[in-house]
N, CA, C and O atoms as a DFTB+ gen file, in Angstrom:
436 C
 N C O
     1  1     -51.970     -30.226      35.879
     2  2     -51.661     -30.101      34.475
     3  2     -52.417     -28.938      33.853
     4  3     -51.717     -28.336      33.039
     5  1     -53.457     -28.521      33.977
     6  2     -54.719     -27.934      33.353
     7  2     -53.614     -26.908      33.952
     8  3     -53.019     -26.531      32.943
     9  1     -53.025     -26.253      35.088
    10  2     -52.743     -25.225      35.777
    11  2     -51.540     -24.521      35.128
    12  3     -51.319     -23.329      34.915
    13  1     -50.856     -25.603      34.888
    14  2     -49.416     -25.572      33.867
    15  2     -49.614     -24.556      32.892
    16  3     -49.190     -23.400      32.886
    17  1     -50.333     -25.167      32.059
    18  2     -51.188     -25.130      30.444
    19  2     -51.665     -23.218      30.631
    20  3     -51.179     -22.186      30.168
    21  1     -52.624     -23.467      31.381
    22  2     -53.010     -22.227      31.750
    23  2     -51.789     -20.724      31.714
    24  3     -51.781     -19.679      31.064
    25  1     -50.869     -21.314      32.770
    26  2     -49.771     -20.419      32.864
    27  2     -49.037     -20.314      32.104
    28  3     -48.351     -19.293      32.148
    29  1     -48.748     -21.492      30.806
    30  2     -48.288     -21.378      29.440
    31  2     -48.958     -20.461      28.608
    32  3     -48.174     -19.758      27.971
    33  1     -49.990     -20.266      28.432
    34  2     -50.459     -19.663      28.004
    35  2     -50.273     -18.050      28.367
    36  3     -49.660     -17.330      27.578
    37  1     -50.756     -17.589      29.434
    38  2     -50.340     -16.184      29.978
    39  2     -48.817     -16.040      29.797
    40  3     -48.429     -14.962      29.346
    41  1     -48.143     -16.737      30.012
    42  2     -46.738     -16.880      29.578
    43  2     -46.706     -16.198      27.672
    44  3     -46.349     -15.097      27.252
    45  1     -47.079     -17.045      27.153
    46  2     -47.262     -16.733      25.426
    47  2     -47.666     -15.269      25.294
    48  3     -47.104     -14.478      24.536
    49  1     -48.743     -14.961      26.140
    50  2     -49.422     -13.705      25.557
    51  2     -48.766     -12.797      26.056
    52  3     -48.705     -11.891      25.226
    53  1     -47.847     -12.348      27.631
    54  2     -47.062     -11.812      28.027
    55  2     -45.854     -11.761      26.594
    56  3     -45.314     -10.747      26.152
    57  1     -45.734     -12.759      26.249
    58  2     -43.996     -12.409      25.648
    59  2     -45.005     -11.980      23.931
    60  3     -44.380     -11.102      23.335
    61  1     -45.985     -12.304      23.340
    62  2     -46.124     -11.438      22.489
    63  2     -46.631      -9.688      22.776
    64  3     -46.699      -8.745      21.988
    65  1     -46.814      -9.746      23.685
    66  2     -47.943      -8.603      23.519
    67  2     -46.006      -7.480      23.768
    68  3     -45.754      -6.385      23.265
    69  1     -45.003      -8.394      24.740
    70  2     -43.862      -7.482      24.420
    71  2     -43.293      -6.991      23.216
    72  3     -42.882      -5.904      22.808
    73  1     -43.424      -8.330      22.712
    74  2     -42.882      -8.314      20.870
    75  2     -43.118      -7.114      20.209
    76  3     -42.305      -6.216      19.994
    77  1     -44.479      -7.177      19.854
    78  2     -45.433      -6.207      19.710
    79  2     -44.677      -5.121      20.089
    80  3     -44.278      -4.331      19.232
    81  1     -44.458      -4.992      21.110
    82  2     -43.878      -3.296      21.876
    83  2     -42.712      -3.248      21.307
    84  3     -42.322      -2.183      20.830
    85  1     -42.094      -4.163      21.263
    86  2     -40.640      -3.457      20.695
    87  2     -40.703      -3.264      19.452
    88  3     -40.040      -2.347      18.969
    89  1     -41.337      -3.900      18.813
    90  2     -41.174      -3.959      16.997
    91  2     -41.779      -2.437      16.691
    92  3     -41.279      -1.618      15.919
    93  1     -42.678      -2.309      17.289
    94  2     -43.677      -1.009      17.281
    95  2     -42.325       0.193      17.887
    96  3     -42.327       1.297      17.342
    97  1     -41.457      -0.026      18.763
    98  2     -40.449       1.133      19.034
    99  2     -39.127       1.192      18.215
   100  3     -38.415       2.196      18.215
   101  1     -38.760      -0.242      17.331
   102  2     -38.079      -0.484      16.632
   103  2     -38.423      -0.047      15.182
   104  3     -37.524       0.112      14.357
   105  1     -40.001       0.187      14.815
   106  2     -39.516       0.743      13.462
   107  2     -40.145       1.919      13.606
   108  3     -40.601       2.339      12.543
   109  1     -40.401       2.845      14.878
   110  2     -40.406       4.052      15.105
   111  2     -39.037       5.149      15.417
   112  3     -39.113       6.364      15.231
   113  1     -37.928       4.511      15.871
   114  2     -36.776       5.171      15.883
   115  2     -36.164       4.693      14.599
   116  3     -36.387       3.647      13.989
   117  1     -35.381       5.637      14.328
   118  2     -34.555       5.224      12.774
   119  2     -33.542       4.831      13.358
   120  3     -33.176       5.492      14.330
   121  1     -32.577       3.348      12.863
   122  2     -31.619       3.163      13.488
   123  2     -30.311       3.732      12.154
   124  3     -30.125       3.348      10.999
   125  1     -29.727       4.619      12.874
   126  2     -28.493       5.015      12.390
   127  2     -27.033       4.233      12.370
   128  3     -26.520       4.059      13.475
   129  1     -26.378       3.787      11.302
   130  2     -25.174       2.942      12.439
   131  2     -24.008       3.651      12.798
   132  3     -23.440       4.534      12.156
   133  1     -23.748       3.224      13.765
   134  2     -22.362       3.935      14.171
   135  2     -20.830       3.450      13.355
   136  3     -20.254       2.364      13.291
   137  1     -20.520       4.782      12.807
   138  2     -19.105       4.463      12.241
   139  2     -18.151       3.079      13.347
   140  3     -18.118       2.849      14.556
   141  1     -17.692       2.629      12.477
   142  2     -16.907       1.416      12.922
   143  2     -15.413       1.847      13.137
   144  3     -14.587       1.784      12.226
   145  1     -15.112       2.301      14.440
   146  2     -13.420       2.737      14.572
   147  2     -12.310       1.334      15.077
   148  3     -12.403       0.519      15.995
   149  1     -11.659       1.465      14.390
   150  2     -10.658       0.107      14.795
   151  2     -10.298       0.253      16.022
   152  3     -10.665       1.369      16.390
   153  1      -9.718      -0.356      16.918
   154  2      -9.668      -0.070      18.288
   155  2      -7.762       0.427      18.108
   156  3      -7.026       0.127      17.167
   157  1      -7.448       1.143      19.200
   158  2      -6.075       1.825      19.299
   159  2      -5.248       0.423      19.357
   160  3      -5.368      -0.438      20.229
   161  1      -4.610       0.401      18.529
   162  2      -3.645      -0.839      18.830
   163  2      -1.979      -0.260      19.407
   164  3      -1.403       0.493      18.623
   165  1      -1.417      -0.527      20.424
   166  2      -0.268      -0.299      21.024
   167  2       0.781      -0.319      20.176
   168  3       1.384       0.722      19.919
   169  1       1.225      -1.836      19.489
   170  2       2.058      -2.063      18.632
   171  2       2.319      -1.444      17.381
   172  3       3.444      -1.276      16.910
   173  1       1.130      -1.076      16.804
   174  2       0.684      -0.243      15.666
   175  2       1.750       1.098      15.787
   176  3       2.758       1.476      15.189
   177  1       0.933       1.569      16.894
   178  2       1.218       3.188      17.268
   179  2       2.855       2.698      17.505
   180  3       3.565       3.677      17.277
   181  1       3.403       1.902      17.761
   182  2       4.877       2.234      18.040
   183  2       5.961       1.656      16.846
   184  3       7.149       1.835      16.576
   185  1       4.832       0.858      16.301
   186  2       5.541       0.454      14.631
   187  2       5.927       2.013      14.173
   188  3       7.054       2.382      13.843
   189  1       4.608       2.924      14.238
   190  2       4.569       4.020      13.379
   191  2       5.298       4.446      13.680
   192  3       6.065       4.515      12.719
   193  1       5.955       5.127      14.957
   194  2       7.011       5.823      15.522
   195  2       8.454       5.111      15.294
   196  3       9.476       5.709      14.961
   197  1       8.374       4.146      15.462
   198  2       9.859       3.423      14.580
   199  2      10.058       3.889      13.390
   200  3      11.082       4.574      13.380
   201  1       9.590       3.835      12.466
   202  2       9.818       3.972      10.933
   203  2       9.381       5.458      11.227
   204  3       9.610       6.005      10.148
   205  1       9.019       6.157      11.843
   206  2       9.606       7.737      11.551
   207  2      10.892       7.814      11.798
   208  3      11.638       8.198      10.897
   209  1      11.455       7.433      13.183
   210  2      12.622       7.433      13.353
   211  2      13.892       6.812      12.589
   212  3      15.046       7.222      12.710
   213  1      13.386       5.553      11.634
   214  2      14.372       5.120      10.844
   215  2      14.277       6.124       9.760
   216  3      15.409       6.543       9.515
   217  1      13.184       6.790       8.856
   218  2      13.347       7.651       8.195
   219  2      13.876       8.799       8.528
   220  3      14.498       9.487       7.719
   221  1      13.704       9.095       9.632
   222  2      14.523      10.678       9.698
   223  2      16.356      10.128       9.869
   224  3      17.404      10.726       9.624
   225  1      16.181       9.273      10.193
   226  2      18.031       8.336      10.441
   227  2      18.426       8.147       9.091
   228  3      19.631       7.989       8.896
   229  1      17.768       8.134       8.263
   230  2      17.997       7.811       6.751
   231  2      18.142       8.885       5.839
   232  3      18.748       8.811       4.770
   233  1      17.345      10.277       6.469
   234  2      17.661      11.155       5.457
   235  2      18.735      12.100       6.064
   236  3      19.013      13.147       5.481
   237  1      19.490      11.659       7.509
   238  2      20.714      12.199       7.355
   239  2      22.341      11.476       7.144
   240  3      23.498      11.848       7.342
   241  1      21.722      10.347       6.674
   242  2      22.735       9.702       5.988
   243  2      23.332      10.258       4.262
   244  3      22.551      10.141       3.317
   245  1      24.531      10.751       4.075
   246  2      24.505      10.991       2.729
   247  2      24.205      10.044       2.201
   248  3      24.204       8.961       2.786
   249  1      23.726      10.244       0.437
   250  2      23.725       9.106      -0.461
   251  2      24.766       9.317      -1.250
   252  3      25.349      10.376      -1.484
   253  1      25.024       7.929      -1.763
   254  2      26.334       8.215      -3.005
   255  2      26.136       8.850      -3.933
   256  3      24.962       8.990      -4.276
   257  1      27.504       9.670      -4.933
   258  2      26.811      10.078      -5.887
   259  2      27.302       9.136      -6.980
   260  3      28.369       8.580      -6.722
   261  1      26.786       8.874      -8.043
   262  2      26.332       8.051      -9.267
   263  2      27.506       8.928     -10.007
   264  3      27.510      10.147     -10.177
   265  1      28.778       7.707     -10.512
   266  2      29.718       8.425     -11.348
   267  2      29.029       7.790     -13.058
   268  3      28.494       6.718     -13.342
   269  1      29.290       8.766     -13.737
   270  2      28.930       7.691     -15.285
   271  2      30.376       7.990     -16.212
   272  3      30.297       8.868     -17.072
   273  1      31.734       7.232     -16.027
   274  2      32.735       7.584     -16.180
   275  2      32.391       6.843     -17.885
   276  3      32.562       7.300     -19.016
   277  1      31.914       5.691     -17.445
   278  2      31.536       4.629     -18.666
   279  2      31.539       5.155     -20.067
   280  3      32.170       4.828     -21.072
   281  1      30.526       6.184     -19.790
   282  2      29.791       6.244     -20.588
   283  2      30.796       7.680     -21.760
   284  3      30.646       7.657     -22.981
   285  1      31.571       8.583     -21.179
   286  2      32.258       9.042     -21.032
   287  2      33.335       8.402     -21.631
   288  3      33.096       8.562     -22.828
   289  1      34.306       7.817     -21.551
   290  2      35.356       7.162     -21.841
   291  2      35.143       6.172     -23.355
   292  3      36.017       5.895     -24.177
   293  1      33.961       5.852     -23.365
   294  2      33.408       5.411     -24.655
   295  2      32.952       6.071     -25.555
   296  3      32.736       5.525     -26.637
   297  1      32.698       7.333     -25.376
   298  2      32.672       8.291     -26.227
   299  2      34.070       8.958     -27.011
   300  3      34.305       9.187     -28.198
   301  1      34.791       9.131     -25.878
   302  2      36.072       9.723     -26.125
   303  2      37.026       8.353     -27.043
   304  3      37.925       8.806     -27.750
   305  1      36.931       7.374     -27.053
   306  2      37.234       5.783     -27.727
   307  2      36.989       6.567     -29.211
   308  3      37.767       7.202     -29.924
   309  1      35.342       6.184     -29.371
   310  2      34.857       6.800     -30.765
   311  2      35.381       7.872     -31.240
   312  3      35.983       7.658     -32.292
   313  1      35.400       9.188     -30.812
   314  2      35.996      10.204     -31.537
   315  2      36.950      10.160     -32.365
   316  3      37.204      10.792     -33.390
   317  1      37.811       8.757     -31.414
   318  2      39.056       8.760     -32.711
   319  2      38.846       8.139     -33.524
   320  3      39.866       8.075     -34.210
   321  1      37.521       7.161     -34.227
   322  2      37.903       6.845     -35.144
   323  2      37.707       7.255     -36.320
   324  3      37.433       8.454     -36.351
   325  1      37.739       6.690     -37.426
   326  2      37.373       7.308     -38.804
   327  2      36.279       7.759     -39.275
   328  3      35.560       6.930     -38.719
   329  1      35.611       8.353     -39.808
   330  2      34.237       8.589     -39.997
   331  2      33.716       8.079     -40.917
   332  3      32.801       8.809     -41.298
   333  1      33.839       6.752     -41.798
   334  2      33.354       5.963     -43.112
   335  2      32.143       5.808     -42.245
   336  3      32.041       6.324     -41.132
   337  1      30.926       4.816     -43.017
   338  2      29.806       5.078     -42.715
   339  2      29.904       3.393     -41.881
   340  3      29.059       2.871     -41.153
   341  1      30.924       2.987     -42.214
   342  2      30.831       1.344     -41.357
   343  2      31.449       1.933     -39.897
   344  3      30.916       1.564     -38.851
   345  1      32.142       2.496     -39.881
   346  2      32.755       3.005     -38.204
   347  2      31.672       3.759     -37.530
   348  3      31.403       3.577     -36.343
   349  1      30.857       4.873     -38.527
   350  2      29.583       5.335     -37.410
   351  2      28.898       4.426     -37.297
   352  3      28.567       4.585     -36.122
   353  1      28.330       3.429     -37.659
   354  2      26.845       2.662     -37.369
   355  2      27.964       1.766     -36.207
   356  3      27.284       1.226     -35.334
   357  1      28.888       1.610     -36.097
   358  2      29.736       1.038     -35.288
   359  2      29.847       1.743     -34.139
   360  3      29.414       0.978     -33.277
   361  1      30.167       2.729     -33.636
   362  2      30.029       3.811     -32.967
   363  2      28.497       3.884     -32.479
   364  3      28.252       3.587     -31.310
   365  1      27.472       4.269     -33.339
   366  2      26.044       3.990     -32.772
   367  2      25.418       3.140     -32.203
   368  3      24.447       3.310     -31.465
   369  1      26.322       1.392     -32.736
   370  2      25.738       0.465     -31.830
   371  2      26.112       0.410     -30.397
   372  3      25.410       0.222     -29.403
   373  1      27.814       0.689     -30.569
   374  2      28.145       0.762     -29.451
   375  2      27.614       1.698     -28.080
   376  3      27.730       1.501     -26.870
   377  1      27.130       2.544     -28.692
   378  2      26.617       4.041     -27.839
   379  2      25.545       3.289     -27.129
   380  3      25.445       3.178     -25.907
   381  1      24.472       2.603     -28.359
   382  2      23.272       2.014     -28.303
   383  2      23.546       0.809     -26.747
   384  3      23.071       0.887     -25.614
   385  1      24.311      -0.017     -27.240
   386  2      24.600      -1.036     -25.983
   387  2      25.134      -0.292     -24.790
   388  3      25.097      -0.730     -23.640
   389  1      25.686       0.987     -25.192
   390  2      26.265       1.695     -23.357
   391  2      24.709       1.816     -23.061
   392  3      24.260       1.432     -21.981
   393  1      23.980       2.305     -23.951
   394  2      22.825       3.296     -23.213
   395  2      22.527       2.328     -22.701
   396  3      22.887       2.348     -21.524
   397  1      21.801       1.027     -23.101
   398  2      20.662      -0.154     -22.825
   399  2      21.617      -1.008     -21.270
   400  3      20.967      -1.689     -20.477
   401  1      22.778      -0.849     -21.135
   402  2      23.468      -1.026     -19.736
   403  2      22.935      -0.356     -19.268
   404  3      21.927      -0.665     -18.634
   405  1      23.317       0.697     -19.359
   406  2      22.732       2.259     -18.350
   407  2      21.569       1.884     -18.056
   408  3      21.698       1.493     -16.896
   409  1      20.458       1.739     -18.361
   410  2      19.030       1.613     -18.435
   411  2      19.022       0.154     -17.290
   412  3      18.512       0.062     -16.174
   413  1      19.687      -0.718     -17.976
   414  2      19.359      -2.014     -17.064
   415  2      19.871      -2.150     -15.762
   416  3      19.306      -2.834     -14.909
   417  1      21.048      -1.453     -15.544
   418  2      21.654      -0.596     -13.851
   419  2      20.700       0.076     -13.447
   420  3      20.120      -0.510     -12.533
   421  1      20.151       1.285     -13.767
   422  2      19.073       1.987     -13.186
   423  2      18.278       1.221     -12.618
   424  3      18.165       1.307     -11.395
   425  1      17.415       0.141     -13.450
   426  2      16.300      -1.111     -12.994
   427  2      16.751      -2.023     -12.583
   428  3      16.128      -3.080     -12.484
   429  1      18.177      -1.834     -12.168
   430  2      18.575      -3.259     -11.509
   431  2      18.232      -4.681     -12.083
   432  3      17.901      -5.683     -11.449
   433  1      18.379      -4.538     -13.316
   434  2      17.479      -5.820     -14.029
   435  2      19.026      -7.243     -13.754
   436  3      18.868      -8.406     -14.126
């Protein structure tokens, strides 16, 4: 038992006297950290290359072009009518409700 004890001991003083050494080399080097890079992901990299390829597939598709016949044809309505001051504010609302369509098509509302 006494022999144990003994070697516990040299045991203890061995692992401090290491301690000691490293702490002493640990706050003698400056630790810098290393930038954190995400690792290459496979799927990633071939997501990305898909959606280039659907975009370049997309910008040689024509787009439609946007007729505004509407808006047009309701104008030409108004012209004919009379010009008293009850037919323009009549005429203005109406203009008023083409525009606020127009607006709510654009936003798809």
């Amino acid at each position: 038992y006494q022999r144990r004890v003994h070697g516990g001991r040299q045991n203890r003083n061995k692992v401090k006297d290491y301690s000691s050494g490293v702490r002493v080399i640990n706050t003698a080097v400056p630790v810098v950290p290393r930038p954190i890079e995400p690792p290459n992901d496979p799927n990633k990299e071939h997501a990305q290359q898909r959606r280039r390829k659907v975009k370049e597939f997309a910008s040689k598709i024509p787009k439609p072009k946007v007729k505004n016949s509407d808006n047009s044809q309701a104008e030409d309505t108004f012209t004919l009518l009379e010009e008293d001051p009850i037919s323009m504010l009549e005429r203005q609302h109406e203009l008023d409700r083409l525009a606020v369509q127009d607006i709510k098509r654009q936003l798809k509302l």
